[in-house]
C-alpha positions in Angstrom: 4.7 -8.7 4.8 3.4 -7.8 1.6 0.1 -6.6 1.2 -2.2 -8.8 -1.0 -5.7 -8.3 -2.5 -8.9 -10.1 -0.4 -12.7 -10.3 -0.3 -13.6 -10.8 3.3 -17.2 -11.3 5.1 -17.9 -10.7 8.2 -19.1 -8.5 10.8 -18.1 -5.0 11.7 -17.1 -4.1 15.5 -15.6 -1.1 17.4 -12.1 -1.6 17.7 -10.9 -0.2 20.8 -7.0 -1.3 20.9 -3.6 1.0 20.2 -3.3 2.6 16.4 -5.8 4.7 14.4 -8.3 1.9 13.6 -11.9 2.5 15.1 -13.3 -0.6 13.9 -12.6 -4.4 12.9 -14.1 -6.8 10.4 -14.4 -10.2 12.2 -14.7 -13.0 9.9 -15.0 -15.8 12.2 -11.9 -16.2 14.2 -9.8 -13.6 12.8 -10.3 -10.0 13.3 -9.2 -7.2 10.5 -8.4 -3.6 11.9 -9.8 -1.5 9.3 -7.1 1.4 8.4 -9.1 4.7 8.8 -8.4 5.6 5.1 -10.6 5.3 1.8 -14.2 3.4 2.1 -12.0 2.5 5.8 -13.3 5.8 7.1 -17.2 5.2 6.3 -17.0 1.5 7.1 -16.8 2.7 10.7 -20.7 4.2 10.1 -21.5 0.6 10.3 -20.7 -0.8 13.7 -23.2 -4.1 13.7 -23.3 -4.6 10.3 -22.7 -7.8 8.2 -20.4 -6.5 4.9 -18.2 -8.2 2.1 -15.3 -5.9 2.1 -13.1 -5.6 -0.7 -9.2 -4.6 0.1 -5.5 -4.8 1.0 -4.2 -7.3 4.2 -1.2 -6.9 5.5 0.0 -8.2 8.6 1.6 -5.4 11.4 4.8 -6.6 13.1 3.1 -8.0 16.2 1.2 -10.1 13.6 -2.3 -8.3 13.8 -3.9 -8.1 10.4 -4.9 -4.9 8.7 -6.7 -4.0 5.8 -7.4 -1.4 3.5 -10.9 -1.1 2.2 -11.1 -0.4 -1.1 -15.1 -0.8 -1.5 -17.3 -2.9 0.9 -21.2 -3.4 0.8 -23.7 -4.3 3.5 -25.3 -8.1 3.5 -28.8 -8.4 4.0 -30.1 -11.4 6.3 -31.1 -13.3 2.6 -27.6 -13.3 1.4 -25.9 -13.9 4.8 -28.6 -17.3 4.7 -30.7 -15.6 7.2 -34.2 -16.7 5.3 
């Protein structure tokens, strides 16, 4: 598949599955192994966190999404709808 540009939001958990990835973005039901290269490597500093991430999905051959972060930033509880 060919990668294509997104803007997810979601929350970041450890990922503990086959592959390099160390963590996932979970935006509701669908989970984004984070590829440990770029902003990927810090994003995994952030286990717990609410981010909008900024990157590259592709879609592995058993059909799991990955993406490439390209820049993400943390959501504060005012943003996220939290106040």
């Amino acid at each position: 598949m060919q990668a294509r540009a997104m803007k997810i939001r979601g929350d970041v958990a450890p990922f503990a599955g086959r592959g390099d990835s160390r963590v996932v973005v979970r935006e509701g039901d669908v989970e984004y192994r984070v590829m440990p290269r770029g902003a990927g490597v810090d994003l995994a500093d952030e286990v717990g966190a609410q981010v909008e991430v900024d990157g590259l999905v592709q879609e592995d051959a058993e059909g799991e999404r990955l993406v490439q972060v390209r820049s993400f930033r943390i959501l504060d509880e005012f943003e996220e709808g939290g106040w």
